[in-house]
N, C-alpha and C positions, 0 to 999 in steps of 0.2 A: 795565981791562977791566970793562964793563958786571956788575953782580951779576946772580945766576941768579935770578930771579923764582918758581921753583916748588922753590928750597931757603929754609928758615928764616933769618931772620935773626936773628943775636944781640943784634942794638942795635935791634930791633923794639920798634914803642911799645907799652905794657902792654895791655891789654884792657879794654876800659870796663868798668865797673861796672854791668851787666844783670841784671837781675830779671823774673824773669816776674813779670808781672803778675794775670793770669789766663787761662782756660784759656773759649773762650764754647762751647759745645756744643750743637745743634741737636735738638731733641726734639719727637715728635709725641705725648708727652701729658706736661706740663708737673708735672701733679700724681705722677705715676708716677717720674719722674725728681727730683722733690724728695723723696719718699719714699725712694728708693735712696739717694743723696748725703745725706740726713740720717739715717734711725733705722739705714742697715747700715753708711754709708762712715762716719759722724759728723761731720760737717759741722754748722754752725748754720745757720740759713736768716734770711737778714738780711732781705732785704724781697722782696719779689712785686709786681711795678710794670710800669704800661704802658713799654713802649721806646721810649726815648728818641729812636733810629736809625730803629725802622722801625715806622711806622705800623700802628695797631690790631696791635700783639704785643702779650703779656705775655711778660716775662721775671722770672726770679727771679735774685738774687745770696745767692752762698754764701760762709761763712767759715768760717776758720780759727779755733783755738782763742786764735789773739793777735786778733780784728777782721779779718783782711786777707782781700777777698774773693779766694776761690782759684778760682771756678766761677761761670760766670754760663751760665743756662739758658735759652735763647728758643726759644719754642714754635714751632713748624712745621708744621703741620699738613697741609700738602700735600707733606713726605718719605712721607707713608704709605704715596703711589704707587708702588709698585716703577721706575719708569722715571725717578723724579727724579734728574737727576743732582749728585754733591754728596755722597751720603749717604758716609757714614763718613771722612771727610774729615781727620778727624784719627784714624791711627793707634790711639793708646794716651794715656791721663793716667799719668801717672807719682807716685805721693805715697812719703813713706817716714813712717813711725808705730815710737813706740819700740816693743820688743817686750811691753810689758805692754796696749800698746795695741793693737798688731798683732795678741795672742792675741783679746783683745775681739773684734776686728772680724772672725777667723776662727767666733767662737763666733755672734756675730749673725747669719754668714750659714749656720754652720749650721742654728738655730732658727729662719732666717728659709727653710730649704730651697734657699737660693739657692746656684744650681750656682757652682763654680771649682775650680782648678786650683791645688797648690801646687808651686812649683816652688824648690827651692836657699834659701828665706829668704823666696820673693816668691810672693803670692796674686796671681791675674792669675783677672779676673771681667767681667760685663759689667753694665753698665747697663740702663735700661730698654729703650733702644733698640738697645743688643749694641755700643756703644763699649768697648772692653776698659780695664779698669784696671787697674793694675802696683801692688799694694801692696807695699814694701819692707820689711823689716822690720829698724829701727835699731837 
C-alpha cells in the first residue's frame, strides 16, 4: 500500500541546513531607515553603495555584531505613492537580543520617543517606513 503523502514520515531526509541570509527592505528615505536600524535597532552600517541589481538605487547593508549582514536597505522612492502596490510586503523582521541588550534597546527607544509595544518578552516596533519589528528577548 502506497504511503500517505500528507502524514510524516519517519525515514524522512533531515532538513538542509538554511540560513537566512538577510532580510532586503524597501524604504522611501534611505537615511531615515539607516538611522532606525543603527542608533535604536543597533545594527552597524557596513557600507551605503549604489545597487548592484537595480540601476541608479542606493542601497545600504547592515550588520550584525559578528560582520554578517542581517538587513540590506534599498531605497524606493516611488512607494511614497499610497497606490504602489508592494508596500509592506514583508510582514515583520524578527531578531532576538540577549536581555542586557534587549533592556538597551527598550531604553533607546524610549530616549529616542519612539512608539512600541511590549508584549510577553517581545518589543514589536516599526520602522521608518512602519515595517514592524519583533525584538525577542534572549
Amino acid at each position: 500500500m502506497p504511503a500517505d503523502p500528507s502524514s510524516p514520515s519517519t525515514d524522512a531526509t533531515p532538513a538542509v541546513d538554511v540560513q537566512l541570509d538577510h532580510a532586503s527592505v524597501m524604504t522611501t528615505d534611505l537615511d531615515a531607515a539607516i538611522s532606525f536600524y543603527v542608533d535604536l535597532i543597533g545594527l552597524s552600517l557596513r557600507t551605503v553603495e549604489d545597487d548592484p541589481v537595480r540601476a541608479g538605487r542606493q542601497r545600504a547593508l547592515l550588520a550584525d555584531d559578528r560582520g554578517g549582514d542581517v538587513v540590506e536597505l534599498i531605497e524606493m522612492e516611488e512607494m511614497k505613492h499610497p497606490s504602489v502596490p508592494g508596500r509592506g510586503g514583508i510582514h515583520h523582521l524578527g531578531f532576538s537580543l540577549p536581555s542586557r541588550e534587549w533592556h538597551s534597546l527598550r531604553s533607546r527607544l524610549d530616549a529616542a520617543d519612539h512608539p512600541y509595544e511590549e508584549v510577553e518578552g517581545r518589543l514589536f516596533a516599526r520602522d521608518a517606513d512602519g515595517l514592524v519589528l519583533e525584538i525577542e528577548k534572549g
